[in-house]
C-alpha positions as CSV (number, residue, x, y, z in Angstrom):
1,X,20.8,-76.0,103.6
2,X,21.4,-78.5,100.7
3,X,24.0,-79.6,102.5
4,X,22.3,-82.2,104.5
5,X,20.6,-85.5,103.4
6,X,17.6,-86.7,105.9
7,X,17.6,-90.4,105.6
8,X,14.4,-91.9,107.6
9,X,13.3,-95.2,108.7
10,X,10.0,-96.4,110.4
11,X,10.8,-99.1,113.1
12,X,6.9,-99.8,113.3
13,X,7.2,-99.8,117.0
14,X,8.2,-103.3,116.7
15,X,11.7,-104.7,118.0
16,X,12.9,-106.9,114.8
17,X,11.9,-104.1,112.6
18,X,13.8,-102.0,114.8
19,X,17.4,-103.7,114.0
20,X,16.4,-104.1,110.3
21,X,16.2,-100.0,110.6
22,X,19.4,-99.9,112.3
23,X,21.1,-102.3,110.1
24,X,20.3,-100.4,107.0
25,X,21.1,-97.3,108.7
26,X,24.4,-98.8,109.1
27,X,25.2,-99.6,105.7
28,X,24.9,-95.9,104.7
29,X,27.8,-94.9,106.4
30,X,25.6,-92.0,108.1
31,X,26.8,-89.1,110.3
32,X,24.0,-89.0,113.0
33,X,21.0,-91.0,114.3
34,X,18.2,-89.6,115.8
35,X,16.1,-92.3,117.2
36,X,13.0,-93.0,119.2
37,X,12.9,-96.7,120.5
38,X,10.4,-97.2,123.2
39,X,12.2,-101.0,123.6
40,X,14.9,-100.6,126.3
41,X,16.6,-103.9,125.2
42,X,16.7,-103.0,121.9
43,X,17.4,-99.4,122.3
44,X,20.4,-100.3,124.2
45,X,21.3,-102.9,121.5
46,X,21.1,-100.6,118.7
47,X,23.3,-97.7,119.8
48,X,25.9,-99.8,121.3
49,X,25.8,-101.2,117.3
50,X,26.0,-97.8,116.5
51,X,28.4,-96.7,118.9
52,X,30.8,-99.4,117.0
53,X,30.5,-98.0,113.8
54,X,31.4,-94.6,115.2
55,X,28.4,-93.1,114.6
56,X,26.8,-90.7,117.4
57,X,23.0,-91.1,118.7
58,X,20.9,-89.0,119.7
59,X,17.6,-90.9,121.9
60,X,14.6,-88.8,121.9
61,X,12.1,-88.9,124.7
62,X,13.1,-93.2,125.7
63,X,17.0,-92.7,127.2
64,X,19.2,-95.7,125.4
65,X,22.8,-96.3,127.5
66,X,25.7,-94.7,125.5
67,X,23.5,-92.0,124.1
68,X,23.0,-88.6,124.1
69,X,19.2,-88.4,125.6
70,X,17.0,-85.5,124.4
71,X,14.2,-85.2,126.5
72,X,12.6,-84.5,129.7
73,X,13.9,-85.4,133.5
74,X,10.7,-88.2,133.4
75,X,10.9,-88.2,137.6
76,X,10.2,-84.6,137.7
77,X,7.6,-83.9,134.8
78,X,5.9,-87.0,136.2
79,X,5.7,-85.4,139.6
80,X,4.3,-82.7,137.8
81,X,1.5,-84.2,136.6
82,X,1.2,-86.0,139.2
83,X,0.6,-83.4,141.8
84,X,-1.8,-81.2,139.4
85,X,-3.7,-84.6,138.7
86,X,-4.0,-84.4,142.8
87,X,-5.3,-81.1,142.8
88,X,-7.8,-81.9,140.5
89,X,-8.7,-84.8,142.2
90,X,-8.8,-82.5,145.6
91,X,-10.7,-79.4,144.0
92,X,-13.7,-82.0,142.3
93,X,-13.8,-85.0,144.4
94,X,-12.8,-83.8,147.9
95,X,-9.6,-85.7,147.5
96,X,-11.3,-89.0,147.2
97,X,-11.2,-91.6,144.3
98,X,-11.6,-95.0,143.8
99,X,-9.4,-96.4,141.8
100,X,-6.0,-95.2,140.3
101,X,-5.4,-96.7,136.6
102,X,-2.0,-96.6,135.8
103,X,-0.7,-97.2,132.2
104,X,2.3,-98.2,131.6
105,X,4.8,-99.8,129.3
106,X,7.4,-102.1,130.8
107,X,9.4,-102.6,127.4
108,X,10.3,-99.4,127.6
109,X,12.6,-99.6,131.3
110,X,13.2,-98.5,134.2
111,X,14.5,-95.0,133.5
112,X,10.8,-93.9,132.0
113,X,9.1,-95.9,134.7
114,X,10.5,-93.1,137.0
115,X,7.7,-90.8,135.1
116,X,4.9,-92.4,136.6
117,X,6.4,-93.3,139.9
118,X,6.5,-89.2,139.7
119,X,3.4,-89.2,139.2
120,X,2.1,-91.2,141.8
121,X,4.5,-89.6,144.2
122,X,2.7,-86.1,143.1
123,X,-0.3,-87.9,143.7
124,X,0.8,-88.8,147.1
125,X,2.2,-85.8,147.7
126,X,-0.8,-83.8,146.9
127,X,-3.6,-86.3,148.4
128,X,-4.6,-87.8,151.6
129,X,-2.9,-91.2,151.6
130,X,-4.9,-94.1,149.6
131,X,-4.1,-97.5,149.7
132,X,-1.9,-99.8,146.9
133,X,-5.3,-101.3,146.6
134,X,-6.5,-98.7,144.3
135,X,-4.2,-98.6,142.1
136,X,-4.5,-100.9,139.2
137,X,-1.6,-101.3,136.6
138,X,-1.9,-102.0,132.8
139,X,0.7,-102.5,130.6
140,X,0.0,-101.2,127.3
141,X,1.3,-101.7,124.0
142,X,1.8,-98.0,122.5
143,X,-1.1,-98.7,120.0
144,X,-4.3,-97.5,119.6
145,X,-6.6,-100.9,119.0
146,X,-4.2,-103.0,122.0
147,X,-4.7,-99.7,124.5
148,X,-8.1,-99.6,123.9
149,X,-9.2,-103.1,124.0
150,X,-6.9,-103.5,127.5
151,X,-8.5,-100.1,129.1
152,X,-12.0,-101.1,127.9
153,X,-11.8,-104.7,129.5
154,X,-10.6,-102.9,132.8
155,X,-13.2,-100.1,132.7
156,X,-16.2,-102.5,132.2
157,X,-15.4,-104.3,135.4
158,X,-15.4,-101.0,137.4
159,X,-18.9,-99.6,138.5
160,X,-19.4,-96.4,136.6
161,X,-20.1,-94.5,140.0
162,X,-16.9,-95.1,140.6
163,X,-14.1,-92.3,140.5
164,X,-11.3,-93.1,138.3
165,X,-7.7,-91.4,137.9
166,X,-5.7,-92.3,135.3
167,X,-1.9,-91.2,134.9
């Protein structure tokens, strides 16, 4: 439009880089945010320093309190999942499996954890009941060389008859 100047910053998925961002998005006296902050703590931190300076935020896919979230309902589109993960499991392995991995990432709060409680729920929902014994949980930490490394130390203590879900 030539109207609008796109001003971006990379918070390297990292908390402290994430505040440097903000804070230099703050000294340019801009009109909107857009951010994606998987940190709940900091997320919140950084629009509420937004919020002060009058300046709207818009959170994509991670909610942050005070603003305006752009995303999914993460309850039902884990549910979802969850329940055509269950038919899968159903239609290929009778509705049997060993072992339920579950990533997840607890920095990023409550409010996305609801995804994969949907999705264990559709799970549940879908499956013959299994026990909480099957279902391991890893915490991740949204890279590729730390996910990795965590799944592949899980995986090799799991015999590789086993049937494995992962949500």
């Amino acid at each position: 439009n030539g109207n609008i100047d796109l001003v971006l910053g990379d918070n390297q998925l990292d908390p402290v880089a994430a505040v440097r961002v903000a804070d230099h998005f703050l000294e340019q006296n801009l009109d909107l945010v857009i951010e994606y902050q998987v940190d709940e703590v900091t997320g919140n931190l950084i629009a509420h320093r937004f919020q002060q300076a009058g300046i709207p935020v818009i959170a994509v896919d991670i909610p942050m309190v005070g603003a305006t979230y752009f995303g999914v309902d993460n309850y039902v589109a884990g549910k979802m999942a969850g329940v055509e993960l269950g038919q899968v499991i159903d239609k290929r392995w009778g509705g049997v499996f060993e072992y339920l991995i579950v990533v997840e990432q607890e920095r990023t709060g409550k409010l996305l954890a609801m995804r994969i409680q949907g999705q264990i729920d559709g799970l549940r929902e879908t499956l013959p009941p299994f026990s909480e014994n099957k279902i391991i949980r890893l915490d991740f930490d949204n890279t590729f060389d730390g996910s990795y490394s965590v799944m592949r130390e899980t995986l090799d203590q799991i015999p590789t008859t086993d049937r494995i879900a992962v949500v």
